[in-house]
N, C-alpha and C positions, 0 to 999 in steps of 0.2 A: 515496170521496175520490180526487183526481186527486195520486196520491202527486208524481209528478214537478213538477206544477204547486207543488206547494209545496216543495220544495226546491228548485227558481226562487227560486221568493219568498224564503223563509229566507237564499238567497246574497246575496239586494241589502238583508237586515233589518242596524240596525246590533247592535251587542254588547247595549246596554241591550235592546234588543226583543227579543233572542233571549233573553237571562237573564230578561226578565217573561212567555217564552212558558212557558221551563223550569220558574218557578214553580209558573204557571196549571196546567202538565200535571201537573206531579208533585202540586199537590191534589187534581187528578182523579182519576187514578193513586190514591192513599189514602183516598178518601172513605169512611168506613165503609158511608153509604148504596150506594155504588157496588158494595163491595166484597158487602156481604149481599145485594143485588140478583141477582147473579152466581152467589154460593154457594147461593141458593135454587133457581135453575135447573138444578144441576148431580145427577147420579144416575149411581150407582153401573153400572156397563156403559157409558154413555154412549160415544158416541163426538164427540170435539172437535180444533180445529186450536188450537196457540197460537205466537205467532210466537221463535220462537229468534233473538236477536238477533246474537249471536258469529256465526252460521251467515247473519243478514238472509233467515232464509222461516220459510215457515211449518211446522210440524210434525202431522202426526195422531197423535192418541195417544187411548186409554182411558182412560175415567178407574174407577179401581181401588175405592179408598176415597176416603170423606169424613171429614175432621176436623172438625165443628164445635162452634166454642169460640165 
């Protein structure tokens, strides 16, 4: 994705459009399907990036253990 191209976009969206994008993402963001999807691919050693947002990059890390509930 052309990250800059869309915070372009995003700047000229009004309020309503940006509050129905915020929705749409944060259902995404929680989908249970999305979410088991994810946790299926994941193993124990692994190595993954996940993005830290406070910090806006990306991070590598280990993944340790798994919880699954």
């Amino acid at each position: 994705m052309d990250y800059s191209r869309i915070i372009e976009d995003l700047q000229q969206a009004s309020l309503f459009d940006l509050y129905r994008l915020r929705v749409a993402i944060s259902q995404q963001l929680e989908s249970p399907q999305r979410i088991r999807e994810i946790k299926s691919r994941l193993r124990p050693g692994q190595t993954i990036t996940y993005f830290n947002g406070a910090e806006n990059r990306l991070v590598k890390a280990q993944v340790i253990k798994l919880k699954r509930h």
